[in-house]
C-alpha positions as CSV (number, residue, x, y, z in Angstrom):
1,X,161.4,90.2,-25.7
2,X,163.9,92.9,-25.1
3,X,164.4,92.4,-21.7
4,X,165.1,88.8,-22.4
5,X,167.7,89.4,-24.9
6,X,169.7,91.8,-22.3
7,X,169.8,89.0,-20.2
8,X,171.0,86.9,-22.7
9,X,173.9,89.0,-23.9
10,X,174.6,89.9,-20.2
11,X,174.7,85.9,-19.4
12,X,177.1,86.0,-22.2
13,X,179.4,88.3,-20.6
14,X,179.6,86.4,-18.1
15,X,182.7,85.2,-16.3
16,X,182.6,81.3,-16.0
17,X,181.6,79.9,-12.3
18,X,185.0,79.7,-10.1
19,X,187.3,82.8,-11.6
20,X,188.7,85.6,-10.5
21,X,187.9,89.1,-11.8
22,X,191.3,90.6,-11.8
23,X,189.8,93.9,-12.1
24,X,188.1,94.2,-9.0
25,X,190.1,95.9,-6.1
26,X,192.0,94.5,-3.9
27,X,190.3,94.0,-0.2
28,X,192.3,96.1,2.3
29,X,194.4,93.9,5.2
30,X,193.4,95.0,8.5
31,X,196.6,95.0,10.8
32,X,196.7,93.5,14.4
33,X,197.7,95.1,17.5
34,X,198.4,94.0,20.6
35,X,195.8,94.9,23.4
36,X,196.3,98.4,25.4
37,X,196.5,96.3,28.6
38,X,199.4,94.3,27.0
39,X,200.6,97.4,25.5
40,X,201.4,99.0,29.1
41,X,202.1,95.9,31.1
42,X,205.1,95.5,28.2
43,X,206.3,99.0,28.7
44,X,206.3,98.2,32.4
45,X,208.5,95.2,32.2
46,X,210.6,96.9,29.9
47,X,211.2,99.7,32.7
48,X,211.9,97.3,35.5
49,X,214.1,94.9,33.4
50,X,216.5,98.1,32.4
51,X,216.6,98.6,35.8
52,X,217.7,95.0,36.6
53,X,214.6,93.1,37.6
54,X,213.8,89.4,36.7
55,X,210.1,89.0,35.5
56,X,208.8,85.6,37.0
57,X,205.6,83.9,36.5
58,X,203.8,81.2,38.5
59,X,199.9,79.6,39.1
60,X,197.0,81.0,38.8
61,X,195.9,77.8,41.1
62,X,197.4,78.8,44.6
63,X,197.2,77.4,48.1
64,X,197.1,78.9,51.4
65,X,200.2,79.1,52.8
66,X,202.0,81.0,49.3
67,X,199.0,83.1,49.0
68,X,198.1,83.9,52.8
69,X,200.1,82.5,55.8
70,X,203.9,83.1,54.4
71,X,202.6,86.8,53.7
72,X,201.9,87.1,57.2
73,X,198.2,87.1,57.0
74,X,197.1,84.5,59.2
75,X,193.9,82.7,59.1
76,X,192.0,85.3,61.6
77,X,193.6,88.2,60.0
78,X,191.1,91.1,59.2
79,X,193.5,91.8,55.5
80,X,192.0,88.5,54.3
81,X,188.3,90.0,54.3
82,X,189.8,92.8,51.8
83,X,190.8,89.9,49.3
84,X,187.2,88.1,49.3
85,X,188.8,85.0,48.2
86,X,187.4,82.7,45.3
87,X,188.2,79.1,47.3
88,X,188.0,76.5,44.9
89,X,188.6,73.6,47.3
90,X,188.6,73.2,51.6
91,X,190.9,71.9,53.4
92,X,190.8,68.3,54.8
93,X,191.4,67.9,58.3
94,X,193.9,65.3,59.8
95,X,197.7,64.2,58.7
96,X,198.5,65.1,55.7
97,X,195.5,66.5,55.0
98,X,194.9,68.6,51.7
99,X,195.6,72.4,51.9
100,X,192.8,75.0,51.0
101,X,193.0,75.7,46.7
102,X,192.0,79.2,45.8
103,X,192.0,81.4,42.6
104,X,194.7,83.8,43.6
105,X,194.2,87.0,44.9
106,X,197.3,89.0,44.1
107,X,201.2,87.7,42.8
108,X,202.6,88.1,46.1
109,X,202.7,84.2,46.1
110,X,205.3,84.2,43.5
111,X,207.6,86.1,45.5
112,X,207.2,84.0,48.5
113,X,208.0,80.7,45.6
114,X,211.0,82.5,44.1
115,X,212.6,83.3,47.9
116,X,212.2,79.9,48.9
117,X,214.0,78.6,45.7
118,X,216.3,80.8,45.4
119,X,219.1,82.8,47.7
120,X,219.3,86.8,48.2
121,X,219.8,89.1,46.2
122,X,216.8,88.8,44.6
123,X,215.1,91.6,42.1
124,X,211.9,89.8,40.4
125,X,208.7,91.7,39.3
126,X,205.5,89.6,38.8
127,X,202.6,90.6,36.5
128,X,199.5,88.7,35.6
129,X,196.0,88.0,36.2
130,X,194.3,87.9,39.8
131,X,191.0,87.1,40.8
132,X,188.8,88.4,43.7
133,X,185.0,87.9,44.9
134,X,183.7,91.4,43.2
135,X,180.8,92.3,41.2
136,X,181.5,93.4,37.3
137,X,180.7,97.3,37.2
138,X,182.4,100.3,35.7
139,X,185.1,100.2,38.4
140,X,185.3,96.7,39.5
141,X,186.2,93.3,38.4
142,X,186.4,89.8,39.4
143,X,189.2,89.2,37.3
144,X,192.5,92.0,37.0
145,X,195.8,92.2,36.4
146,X,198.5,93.0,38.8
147,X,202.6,93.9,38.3
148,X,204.2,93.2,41.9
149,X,208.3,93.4,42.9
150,X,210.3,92.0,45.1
151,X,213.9,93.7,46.0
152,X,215.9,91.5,48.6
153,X,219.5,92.3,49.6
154,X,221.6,93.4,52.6
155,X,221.6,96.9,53.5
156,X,218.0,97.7,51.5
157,X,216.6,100.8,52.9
158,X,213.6,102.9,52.2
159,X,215.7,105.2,50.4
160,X,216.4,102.4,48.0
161,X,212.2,102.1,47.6
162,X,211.3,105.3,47.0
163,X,214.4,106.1,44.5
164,X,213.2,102.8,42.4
165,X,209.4,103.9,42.0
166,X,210.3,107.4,41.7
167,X,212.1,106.4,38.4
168,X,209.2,103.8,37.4
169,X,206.6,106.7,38.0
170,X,208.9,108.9,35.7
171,X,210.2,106.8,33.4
172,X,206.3,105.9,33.0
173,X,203.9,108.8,33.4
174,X,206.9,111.2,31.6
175,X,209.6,113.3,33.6
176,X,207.6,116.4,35.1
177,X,205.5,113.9,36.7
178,X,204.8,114.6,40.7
179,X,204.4,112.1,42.8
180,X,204.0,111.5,46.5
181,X,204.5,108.9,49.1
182,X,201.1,108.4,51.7
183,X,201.6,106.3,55.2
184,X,199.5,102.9,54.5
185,X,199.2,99.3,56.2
186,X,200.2,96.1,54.5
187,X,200.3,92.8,56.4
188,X,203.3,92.2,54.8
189,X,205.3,95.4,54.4
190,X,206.1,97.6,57.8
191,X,206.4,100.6,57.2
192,X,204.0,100.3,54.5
193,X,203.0,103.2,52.1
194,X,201.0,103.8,49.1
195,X,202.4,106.3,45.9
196,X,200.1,108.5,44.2
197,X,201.1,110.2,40.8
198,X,199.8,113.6,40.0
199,X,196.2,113.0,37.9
200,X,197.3,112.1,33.9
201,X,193.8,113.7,33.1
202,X,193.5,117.1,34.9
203,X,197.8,117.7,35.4
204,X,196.7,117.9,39.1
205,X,193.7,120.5,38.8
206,X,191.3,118.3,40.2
207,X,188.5,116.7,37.8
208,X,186.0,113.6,38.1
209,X,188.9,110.9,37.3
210,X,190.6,112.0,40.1
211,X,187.9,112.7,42.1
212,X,188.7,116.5,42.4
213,X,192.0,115.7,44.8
214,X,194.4,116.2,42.1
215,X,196.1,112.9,42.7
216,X,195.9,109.4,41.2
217,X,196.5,106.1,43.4
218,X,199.0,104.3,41.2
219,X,200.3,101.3,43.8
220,X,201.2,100.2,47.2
221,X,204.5,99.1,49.0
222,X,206.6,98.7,51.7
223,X,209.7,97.7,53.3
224,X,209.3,93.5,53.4
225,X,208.0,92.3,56.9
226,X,210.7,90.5,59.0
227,X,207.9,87.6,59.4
228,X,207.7,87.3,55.7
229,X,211.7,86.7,55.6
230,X,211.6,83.8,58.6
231,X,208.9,82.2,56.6
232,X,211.0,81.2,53.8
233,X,214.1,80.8,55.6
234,X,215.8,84.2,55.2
235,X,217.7,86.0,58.2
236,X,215.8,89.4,59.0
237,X,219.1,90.6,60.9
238,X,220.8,90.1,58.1
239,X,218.5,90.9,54.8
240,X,216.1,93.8,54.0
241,X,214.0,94.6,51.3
242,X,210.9,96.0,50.1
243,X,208.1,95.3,48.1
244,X,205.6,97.2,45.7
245,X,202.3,96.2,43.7
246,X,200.5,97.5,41.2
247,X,196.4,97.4,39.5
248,X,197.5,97.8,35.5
249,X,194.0,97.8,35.4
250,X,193.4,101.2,37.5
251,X,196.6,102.5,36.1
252,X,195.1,102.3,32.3
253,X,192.1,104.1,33.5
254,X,193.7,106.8,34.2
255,X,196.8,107.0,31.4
256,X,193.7,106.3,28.8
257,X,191.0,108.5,30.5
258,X,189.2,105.4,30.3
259,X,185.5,105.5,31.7
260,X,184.6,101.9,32.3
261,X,186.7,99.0,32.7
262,X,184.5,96.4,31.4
263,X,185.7,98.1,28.3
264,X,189.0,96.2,28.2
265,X,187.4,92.9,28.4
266,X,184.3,93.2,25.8
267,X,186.4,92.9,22.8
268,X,184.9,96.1,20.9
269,X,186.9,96.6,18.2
270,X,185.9,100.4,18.1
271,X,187.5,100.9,21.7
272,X,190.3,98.4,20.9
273,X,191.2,100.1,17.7
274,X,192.1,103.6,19.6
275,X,195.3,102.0,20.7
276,X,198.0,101.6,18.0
277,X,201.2,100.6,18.7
């Protein structure tokens, strides 16, 4: 009997189906925030467009020729076995036949579309996704993002290369950063070379990010292959230039001391949340 009648008086406290108890607090508003892969690709573009560069997009669809050939990688030319290409579509035989579709392996394409639309001097960068035949694991992925430039003038030297990246790597990784240049081999680029920053983890003392060398891989370039210039109609003897590309990807393990890529791509908010604007 008594427990009936506290239910009773209890029912009669009761607010009325459909209102709102005003005294209740107020639920907190969880703020947004852009992803730390977006984060750095921004700060990127916003170091290369102070420093004059156009940023240029294009397909993620891509054929042969922009993605292969004009690059001076020729269909029996070992580079291609480093892309493992995702071909979506072979190429039919005969006149006028259809061209091989793939999923792109790098930006470089863009560059080769952008010289053969437009006239020297060019200074473009182009970031965005790129896609490869690789196995998900905590180093690899099938899917990444790459920033590559293109600097096309007359009288573009190496000196010019190395002074632009050197500011990028500085401007980037902070000012007592050292970096280094290493002789490399690019289809595309002769001479070719690759820059490594000292390790953002260890300072350069050697630890497992770095793989106790002290240095980090942070992209690849070159001075543009004359072949690359004939192929979209541009007069070697006449223009230089060089070119330079980036893996954000590899570059955010190491600013983040990030263990795992598949981390940026599983959408945990706990590892998401650890990177506020």
């Amino acid at each position: 009997r008594e427990l009936a009648a506290r239910r009773a008086a209890l029912d009669a406290r009761r607010a009325p189906a459909g209102t709102v108890d005003v005294t209740l607090p107020g639920r907190p508003v969880v703020m947004g925030r852009l992803h730390p892969l977006t984060q750095l690709r921004e700060r990127i573009e916003a170091i290369f467009a102070r420093l004059g560069f156009q940023i240029v997009e294009g397909p993620e669809l891509e054929d042969d020729w922009h993605n292969f050939e004009a690059l001076n990688i020729p269909p029996d030319h070992p580079a291609r076995d480093m892309q493992d290409t995702l071909y979506l579509a072979s190429p039919v035989p005969g006149e006028g036949s259809r061209p091989a579709t793939l999923l792109r392996t790098h930006t470089s394409g863009m560059q080769i579309r952008y010289m053969e639309a437009h006239r020297p001097p060019v200074r473009i960068i182009a970031p965005w996704r790129v896609y490869r035949r690789d196995n998900l694991d905590p180093t690899h992925s099938p899917m990444f993002t790459q920033v590559e430039g293109l600097l096309v003038d007359e009288r573009v030297t190496l000196a010019d290369l190395k002074g632009t990246l050197f500011t990028f790597a500085r401007e980037l990784l902070g000012e007592a950063t050292r970096v280094r240049f290493r002789p490399s081999f690019f289809p595309y680029t002769e001479p070719s070379a690759e820059m490594d920053a000292a390790c953002m983890v260890c300072r350069g003392g050697g630890c497992a990010t770095c793989k106790h060398s002290g240095w980090i891989e942070i992209l690849g370039s070159g001075m543009v292959h004359p072949a690359v210039f004939e192929a979209v109609g541009y007069d070697p003897d006449r223009y230089t230039g060089f070119a330079f590309g980036l893996g954000l990807e590899r570059l955010a393990i190491a600013l983040y001391g990030v263990s795992d890529i598949r981390l940026f791509y599983e959408n945990d908010l706990r590892f998401l949340e650890q990177f506020p604007l």
